[in-house]
C-alpha positions in Angstrom: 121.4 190.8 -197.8 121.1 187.9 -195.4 121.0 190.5 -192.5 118.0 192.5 -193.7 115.9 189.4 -194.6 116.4 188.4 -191.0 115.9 191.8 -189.6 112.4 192.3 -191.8 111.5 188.8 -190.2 111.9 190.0 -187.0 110.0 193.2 -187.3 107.3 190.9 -188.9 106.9 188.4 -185.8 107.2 191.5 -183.3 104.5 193.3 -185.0 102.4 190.3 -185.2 102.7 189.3 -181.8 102.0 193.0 -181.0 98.6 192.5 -183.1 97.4 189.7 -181.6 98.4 190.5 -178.1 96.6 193.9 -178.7 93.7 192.0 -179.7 90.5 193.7 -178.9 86.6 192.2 -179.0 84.6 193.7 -181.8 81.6 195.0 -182.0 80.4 193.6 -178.9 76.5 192.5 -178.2 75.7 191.4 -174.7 72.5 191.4 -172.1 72.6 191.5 -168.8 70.6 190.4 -165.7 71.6 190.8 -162.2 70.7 189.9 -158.5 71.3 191.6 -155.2 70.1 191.1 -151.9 67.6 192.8 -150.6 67.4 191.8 -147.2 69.0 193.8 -144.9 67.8 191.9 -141.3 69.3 188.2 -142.3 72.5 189.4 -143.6 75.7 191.9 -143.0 76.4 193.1 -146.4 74.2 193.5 -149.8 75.9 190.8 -152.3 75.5 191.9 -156.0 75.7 189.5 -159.0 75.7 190.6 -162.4 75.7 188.3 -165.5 76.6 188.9 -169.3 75.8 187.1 -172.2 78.5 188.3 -174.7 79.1 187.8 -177.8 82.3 189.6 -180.0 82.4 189.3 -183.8 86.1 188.2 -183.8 85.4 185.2 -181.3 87.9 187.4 -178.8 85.8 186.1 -176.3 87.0 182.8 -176.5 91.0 183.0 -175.6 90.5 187.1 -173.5 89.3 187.9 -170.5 87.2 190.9 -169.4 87.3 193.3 -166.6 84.4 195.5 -164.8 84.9 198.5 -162.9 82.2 199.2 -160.6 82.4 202.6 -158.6 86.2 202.7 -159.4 86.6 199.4 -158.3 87.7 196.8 -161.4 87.3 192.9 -161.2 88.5 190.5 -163.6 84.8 188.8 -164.7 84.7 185.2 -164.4 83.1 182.7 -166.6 80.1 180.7 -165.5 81.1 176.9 -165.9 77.2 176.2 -166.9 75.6 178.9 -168.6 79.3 179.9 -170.4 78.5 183.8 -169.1 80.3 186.2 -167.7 80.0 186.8 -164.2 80.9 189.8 -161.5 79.9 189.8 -158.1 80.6 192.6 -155.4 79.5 193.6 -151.9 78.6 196.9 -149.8 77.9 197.5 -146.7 74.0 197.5 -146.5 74.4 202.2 -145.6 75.9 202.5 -149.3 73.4 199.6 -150.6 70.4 202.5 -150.9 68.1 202.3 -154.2 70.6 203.3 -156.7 71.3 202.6 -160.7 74.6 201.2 -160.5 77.1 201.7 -163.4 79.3 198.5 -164.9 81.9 199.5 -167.3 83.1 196.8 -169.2 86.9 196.0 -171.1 88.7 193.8 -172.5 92.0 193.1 -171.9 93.9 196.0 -174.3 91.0 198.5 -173.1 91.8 197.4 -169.4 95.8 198.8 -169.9 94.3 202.1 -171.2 92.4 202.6 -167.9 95.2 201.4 -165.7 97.5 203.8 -167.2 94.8 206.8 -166.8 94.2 205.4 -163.1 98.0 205.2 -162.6 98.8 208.9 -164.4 96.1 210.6 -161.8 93.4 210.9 -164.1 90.2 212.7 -162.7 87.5 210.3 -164.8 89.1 207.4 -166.0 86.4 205.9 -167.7 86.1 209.0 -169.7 89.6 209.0 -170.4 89.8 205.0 -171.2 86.4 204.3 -173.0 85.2 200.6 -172.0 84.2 198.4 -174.6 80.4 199.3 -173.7 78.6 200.1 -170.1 75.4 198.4 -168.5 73.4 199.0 -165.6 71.7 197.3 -162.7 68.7 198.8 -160.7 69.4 197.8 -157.3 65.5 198.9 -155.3 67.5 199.3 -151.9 67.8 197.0 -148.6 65.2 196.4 -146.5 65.5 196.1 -143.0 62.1 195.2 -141.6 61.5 191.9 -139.7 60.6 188.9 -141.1 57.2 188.7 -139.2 55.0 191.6 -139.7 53.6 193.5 -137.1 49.8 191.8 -138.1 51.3 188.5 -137.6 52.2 189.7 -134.6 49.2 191.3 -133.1 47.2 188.1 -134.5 49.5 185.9 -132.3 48.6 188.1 -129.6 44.8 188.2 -130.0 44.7 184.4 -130.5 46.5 184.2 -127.3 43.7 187.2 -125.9 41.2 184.5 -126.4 42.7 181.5 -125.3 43.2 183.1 -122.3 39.8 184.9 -121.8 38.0 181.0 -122.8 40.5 178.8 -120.3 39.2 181.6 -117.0 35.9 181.2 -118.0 36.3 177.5 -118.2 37.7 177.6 -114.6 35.3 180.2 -113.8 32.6 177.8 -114.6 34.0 174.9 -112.9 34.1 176.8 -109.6 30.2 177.7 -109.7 
């Protein structure tokens, strides 16, 4: 008797630590903003930032941690010391940084396993395969790499200079008569 209360307490505490190490968020809400560069001239590679407001109705998001995959490529999110938000941050090289509407696929920690283990078993779409808890986008408008002074700038600088020179010979022009 003895050894089957101990054995159903056993299963119990496996099956709860199961539970809450399986823990999932629920019904998620979130918003999103982001921030890329855009200037291709001043620096090597476009840096995007994308932040998350989330909120889960089980308070998951307190003790879990999230992960994004961005063109196959998955990040754990960090959390914003100030704002308490979620925040992932990538760079491209500025040739693959072209105006584009850039998918974020976002899990949690047990959806996570069930995209590793697609990744790992050679599945084709693994997002499809491994739903994330929900997806958001971010409209990058492309890099620019255009100089910082505009050519009107420039041919102002030049016509200014035009003039100053056409007015300082006709000063010493005059002087000589």
């Amino acid at each position: 008797m003895r050894c089957h209360i101990l054995l159903a307490f056993i299963l119990f505490n496996c099956l709860s630590f199961a539970t809450v190490s399986g823990a999932s968020c629920e019904s998620p809400k979130y918003s999103s903003s982001g921030y890329s560069t855009q200037d291709g001239f001043f620096h090597y590679r476009t840096t995007f930032i994308v932040e998350l407001a989330l909120q889960c109705s089980n308070n998951y998001q307190q003790d879990g941690q999230f992960y994004a995959v961005v063109n196959g490529q998955s990040q754990l999110m960090a959390v914003s010391e100030e704002t308490l938000k979620y925040q992932i941050s990538w760079q491209w090289e500025h040739t693959e940084s072209s105006s584009q509407t850039i998918d974020l696929h976002i899990y949690d920690e047990a959806k996570f396993n069930e995209y590793k283990k697609s990744v790992q078993n050679g599945v084709s779409n693994p997002v499809s395969a491994a739903s994330p808890l929900f997806s958001t986008q971010y409209y990058h408008p492309g890099v620019s790499k255009k100089t910082p002074v505009s050519s009107e700038i420039v041919f102002l600088l030049v016509g200014a200079a035009a003039l100053y020179y056409g007015y300082h010979l006709k000063q010493q022009l005059a002087k000589r008569d």
